[in-house]
N, C-alpha and C positions, 0 to 999 in steps of 0.2 A: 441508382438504378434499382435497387432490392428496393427500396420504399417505394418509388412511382411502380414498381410490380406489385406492392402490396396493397394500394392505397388504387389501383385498375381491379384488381383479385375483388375486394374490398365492395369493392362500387357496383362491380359486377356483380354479385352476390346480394346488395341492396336490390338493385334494378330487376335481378328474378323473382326476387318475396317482394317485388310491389307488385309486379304484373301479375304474381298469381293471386293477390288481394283484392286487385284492379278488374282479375276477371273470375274471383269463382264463383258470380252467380249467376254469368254467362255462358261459361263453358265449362260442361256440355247443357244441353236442355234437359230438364230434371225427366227422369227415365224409371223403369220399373224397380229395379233394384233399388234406386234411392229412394223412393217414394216409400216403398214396402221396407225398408228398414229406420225411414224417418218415421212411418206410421207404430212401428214399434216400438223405438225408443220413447216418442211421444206418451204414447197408453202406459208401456214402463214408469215414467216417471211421474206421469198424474194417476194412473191406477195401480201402477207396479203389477202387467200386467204383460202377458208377452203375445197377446192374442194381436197381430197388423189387421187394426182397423178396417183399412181399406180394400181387406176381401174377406172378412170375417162372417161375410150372408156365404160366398161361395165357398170359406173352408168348413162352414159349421162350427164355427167357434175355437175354431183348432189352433193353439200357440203353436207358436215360433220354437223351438226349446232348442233346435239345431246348432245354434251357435254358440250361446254365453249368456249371460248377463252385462260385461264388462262394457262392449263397445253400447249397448244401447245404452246403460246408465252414463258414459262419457255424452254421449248425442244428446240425450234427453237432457242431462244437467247443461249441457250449455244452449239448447233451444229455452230451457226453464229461465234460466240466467239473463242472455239474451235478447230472448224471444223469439216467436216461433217464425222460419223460414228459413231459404236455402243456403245462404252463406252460414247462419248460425248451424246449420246440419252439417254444412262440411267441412267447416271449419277443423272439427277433429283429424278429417282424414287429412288434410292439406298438414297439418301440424304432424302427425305423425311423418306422412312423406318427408319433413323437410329432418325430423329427429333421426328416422330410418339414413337420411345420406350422411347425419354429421356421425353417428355410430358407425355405418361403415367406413369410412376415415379413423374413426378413433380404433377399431381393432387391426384395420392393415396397418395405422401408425404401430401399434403398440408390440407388432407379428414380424412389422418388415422394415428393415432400414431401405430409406432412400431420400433423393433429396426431397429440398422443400416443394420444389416446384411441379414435382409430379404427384405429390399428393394434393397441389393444385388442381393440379389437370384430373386426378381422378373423381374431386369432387366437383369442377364443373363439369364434367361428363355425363357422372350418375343426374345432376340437377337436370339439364338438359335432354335426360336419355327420352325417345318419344314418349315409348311407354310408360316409362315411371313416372314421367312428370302428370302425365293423362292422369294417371290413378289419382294424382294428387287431389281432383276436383271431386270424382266419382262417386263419392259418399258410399264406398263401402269399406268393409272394416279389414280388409287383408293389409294396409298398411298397419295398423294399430297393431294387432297380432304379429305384424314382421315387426314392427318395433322394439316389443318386449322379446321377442326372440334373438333381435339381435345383444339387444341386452346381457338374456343369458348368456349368450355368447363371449360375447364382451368380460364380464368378470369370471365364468368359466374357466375361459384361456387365461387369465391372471393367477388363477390360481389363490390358496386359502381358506380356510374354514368361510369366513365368513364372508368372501367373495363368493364361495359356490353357491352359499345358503340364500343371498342375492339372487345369485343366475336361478336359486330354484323356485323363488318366486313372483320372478320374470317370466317364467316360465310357464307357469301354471295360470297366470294372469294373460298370455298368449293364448293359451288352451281354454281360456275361458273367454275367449273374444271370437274364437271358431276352430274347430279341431282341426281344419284342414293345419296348423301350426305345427303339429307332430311329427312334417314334413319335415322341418327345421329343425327339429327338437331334438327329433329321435339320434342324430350323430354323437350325440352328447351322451344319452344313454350307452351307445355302443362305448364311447371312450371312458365309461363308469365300469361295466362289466370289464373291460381289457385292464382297469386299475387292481380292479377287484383279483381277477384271474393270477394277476404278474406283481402286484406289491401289495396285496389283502389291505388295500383302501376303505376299510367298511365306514370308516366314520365320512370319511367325504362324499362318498354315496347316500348314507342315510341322510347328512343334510339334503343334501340335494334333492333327493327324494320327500324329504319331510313337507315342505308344502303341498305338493299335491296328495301326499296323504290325510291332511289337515283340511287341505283347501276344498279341492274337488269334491270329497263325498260331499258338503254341505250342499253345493247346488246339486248334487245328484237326488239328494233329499229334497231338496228347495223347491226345484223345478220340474222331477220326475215321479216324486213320493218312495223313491228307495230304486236300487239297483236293480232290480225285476222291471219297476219301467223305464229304466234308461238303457236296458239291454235290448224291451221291445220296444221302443220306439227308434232306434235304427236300424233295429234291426226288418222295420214294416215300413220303411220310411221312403224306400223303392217302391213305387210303382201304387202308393197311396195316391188318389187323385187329388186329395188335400195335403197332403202332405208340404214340409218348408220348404224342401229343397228334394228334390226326385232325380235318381242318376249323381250318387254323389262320389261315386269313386271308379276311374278311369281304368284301363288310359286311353286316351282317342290320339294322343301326339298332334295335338293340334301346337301351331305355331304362329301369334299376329306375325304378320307382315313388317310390321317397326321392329321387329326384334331380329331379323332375317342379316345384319349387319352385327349387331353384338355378338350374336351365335359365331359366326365367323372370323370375329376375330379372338373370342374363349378358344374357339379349336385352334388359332392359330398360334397362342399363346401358351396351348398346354401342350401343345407337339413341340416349340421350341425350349420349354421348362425339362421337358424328360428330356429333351436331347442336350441341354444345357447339365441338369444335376443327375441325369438316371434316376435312380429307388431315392434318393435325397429328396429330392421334389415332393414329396411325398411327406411334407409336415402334416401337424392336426391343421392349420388354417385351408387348408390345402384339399386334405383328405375331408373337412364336413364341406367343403364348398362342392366338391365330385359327387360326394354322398347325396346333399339337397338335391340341385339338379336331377342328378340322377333318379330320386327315388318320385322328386315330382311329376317327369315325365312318365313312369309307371303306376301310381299311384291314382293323382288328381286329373278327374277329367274336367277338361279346362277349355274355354270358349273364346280364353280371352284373359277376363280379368286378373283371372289369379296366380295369372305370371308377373304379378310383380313382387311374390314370393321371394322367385329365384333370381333375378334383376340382379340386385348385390352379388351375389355370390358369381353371376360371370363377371362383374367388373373385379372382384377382389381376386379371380385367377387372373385376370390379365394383368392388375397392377403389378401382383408378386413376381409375373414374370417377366412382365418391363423392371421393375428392381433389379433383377442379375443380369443386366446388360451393364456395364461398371462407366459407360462414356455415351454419346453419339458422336463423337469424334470417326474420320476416316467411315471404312465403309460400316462401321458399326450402327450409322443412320441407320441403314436398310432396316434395318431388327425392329425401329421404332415405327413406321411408314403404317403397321395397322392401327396401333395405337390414336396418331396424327390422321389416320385417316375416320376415325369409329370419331375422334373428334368433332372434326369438321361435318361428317354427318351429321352428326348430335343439334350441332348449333343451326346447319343450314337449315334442317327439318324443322327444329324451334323458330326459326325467324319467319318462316315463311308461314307455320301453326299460327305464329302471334299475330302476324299481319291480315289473315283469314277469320280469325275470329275480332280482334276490335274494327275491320271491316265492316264486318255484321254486328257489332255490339247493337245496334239501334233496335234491331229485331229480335234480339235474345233479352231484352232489356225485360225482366219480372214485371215491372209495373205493368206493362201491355197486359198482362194478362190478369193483374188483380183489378186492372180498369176495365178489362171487358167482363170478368164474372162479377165486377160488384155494379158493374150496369143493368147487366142484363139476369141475375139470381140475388131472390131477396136471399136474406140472412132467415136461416133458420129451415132454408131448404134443405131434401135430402137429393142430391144428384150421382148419378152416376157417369163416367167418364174413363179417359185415360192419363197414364202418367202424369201429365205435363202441363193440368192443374190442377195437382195435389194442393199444392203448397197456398194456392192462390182460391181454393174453393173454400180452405179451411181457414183460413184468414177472415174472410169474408162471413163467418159464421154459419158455416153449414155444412152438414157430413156429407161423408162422399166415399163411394164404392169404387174399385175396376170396374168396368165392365168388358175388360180383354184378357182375363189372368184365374186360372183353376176354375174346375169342375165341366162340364160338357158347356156349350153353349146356352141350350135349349134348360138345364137345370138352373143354369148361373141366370139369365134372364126371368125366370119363373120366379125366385128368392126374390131377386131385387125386383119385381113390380109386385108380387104378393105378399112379399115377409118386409121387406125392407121399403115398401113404397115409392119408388122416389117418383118426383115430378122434375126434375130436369133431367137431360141428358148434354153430355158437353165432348166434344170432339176434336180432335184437332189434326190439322193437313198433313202435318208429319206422321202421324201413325194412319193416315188413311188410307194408303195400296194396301196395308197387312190388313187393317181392320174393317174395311169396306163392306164384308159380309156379314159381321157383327152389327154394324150399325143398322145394316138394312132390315136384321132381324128383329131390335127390338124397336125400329120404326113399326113393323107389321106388327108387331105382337104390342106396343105400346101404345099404339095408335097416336102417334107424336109427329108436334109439327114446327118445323124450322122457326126460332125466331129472335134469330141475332146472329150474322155472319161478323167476323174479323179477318181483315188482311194486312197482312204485312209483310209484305214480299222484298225481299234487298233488294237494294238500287244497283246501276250496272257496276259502278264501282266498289261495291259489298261483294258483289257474286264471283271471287274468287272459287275455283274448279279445280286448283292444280291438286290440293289433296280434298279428299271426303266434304263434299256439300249437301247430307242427309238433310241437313237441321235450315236450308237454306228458307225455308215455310215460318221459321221462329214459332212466333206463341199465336200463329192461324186457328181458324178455328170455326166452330159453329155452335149452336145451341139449341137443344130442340126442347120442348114443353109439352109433357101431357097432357093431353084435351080433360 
């Protein structure tokens, strides 16, 4: 019975890393964030250069400097390797997500006794969780930075000279993927000083510390020309209309929607932890998981994405306090019924995610779209567009601007048909209710005229509704040509 549970476990586990193989260059439809951070990593590693291409008329030439180096040299070296396109872009993130769920298994293994099978269950859980698994496609780099973070973690809690000297530049390798990591990070600091305070730890501290004293200045140097401009550049980074990222620290308490069931069963889990151990409850695995949460929702203003930060750390309070339940024998089920139920959600959301998206694979399918721009735009054009033919303009041999991202409208149009020239413009049905009054502007002011529409609308058995059918338009579109 333990082997047919291991060799299901097993299979199951197969069957998830094929389908997200099977669909990452379907889902989602390539989107502004990934574009602008594929257009980075790109320039990085052919120009070693942090300026995103594809609004570099509308920022004025202004880098990226907000985040790191790390994740775009990962993206760039494996689009370089590769070659350039979507799965080779997201490939890193997907690969992180699936390292981020076997690390958190490996530190609640290493924190908390229990049996085998729930730390089963907690790794098909996290695999399956909506949200985490989404991120898994997203091409942005908050898995990567949770990866190394849980790293440090990971050999932190082990304890050791030379485990912490690890965890410090795991660490700092996080913090050079995107600060928002310091979220993470920072509990670890606090369990340094309370070492410091209560057993005069100075040497385990200063490892720990020694990478980022080592590591960080260099790109502060690197990137910024010295600590004078890395102090101003976030500190002007509000309310720059070029700027990388504008409104970078919260809190709005914003909550998705898919998360609305994990949240409730962490609170269900840590009301019954303190009424189970009281102040016991209260280990370090314990204490950074209350910490991160806690400080992300004060901290990081979040829309969304970069809740897959804190993801772990609610499943790793729930697992610990399913661990001190000693049976499910007798009424002691009851105790587990959140757990089996955060389950069952997990999977029925995934199944019926999966069935919605290879539904419509026909319409999310990349080629539609490198077959309609390499019909319709010679190689060597300069176009401008939206997101969601980044990947497929560039392919085709010809650069390519936003035309829906930083600076005023009427400035960002003027660049691109005066500075930047382009002769196509290229649009597509899904960003057309937002972008309808951009288009129509630089029709007028471009004097441009339709000439190449694409449809591809799902069939009635594709046009699943029961969750989110944004993307049900796929790689629609239009093309318009300066006279």
């Amino acid at each position: 019975m333990n082997r047919l549970s291991n060799y299901l476990f097993f299979g199951f586990l197969l069957l998830i890393i094929a389908y997200h193989l099977f669909t990452l260059e379907i889902q989602p439809l390539p989107w502004f964030d990934e574009v602008y951070f594929a257009s980075i990593a790109d320039n990085f590693i052919s120009n070693g250069s942090f300026v995103p291409e594809i609004a570099s008329y509308a920022r004025n030439g202004r880098p990226a400097l907000t985040y790191g180096p790390v994740y775009f040299f990962l993206t760039g070296l494996s689009m370089k390797l590769f070659g350039f396109g979507i799965g080779q872009f997201r490939i890193i993130a997907l690969l992180s997500g699936l390292l981020c769920v076997r690390l958190t298994y490996s530190i609640v293994k290493s924190q908390v006794p229990a049996e085998s099978w729930k730390y089963k269950i907690l790794i098909i859980s996290i695999l399956t969780d909506p949200f985490f698994s989404l991120a898994f496609h997203q091409g942005r780099m908050d898995l990567t930075a949770l990866c190394f973070c849980l790293v440090a973690i990971f050999y932190f809690l082990k304890g050791g000279n030379n485990n912490v000297l690890v965890s410090g530049i795991a660490g700092v390798l996080s913090l050079l993927t995107t600060p928002r990591a310091i979220v993470v990070l920072w509990p670890l600091f606090i369990f340094l000083l309370i070492d410091i305070y209560k057993n005069k730890q100075f040497k385990k501290a200063f490892l720990w510390a020694l990478p980022f004293l080592l590591i960080y200045p260099v790109w502060i140097y690197v990137g910024f020309g010295g600590f004078g401009g890395f102090v101003n550049y976030y500190l002007t980074i509000n309310g720059v209309t070029n700027s990388a990222n504008g409104q970078y620290i919260g809190p709005n308490l914003y909550i998705p929607q898919h998360e609305y069931c994990l949240i409730f069963v962490g609170l269900a889990a840590l009301i019954y932890g303190l009424t189970k151990q009281g102040k016991a409850y209260f280990n370090p695995l314990v204490i950074i998981s209350l910490i991160v949460i806690i400080s992300f929702y004060l901290i990081v203003l979040d829309w969304g994405p970069y809740s897959s930060f804190i993801i772990p750390f609610y499943y790793i309070l729930i697992f610990y306090s399913w661990s001190l339940i000693p049976s499910i024998k007798g009424l002691k089920v009851l105790y587990s019924l959140p757990v089996l139920f955060l389950l069952i959600f997990n999977l029925t959301y995934s199944v019926v995610k999966a069935d919605q998206v290879l539904a419509s694979r026909k319409v999310r399918d990349p080629q539609l779209a490198d077959s309609f721009v390499r019909d319709n735009i010679p190689p060597g054009s300069k176009v401008v567009g939206d997101a969601l033919y980044y990947y497929s303009v560039k392919k085709n041999g010809s650069e390519f601007q936003l035309f829906d991202q930083y600076d005023t409208l009427e400035s960002r149009e003027r660049k691109h048909r005066l500075d930047f020239k382009y002769n196509f413009l290229i649009a597509s049905e899904v960003m057309k209710p937002k972008n309808a009054e951009i288009i129509e502007y630089y029709i007028k002011m471009g004097d441009l005229e339709k000439v190449a529409i694409f449809r591809s609308e799902m069939t009635k058995n594709g046009n699943r509704e029961i969750l989110s059918n944004l993307e049900k338009a796929g790689y629609s579109g239009s093309v318009y040509l300066r006279k």
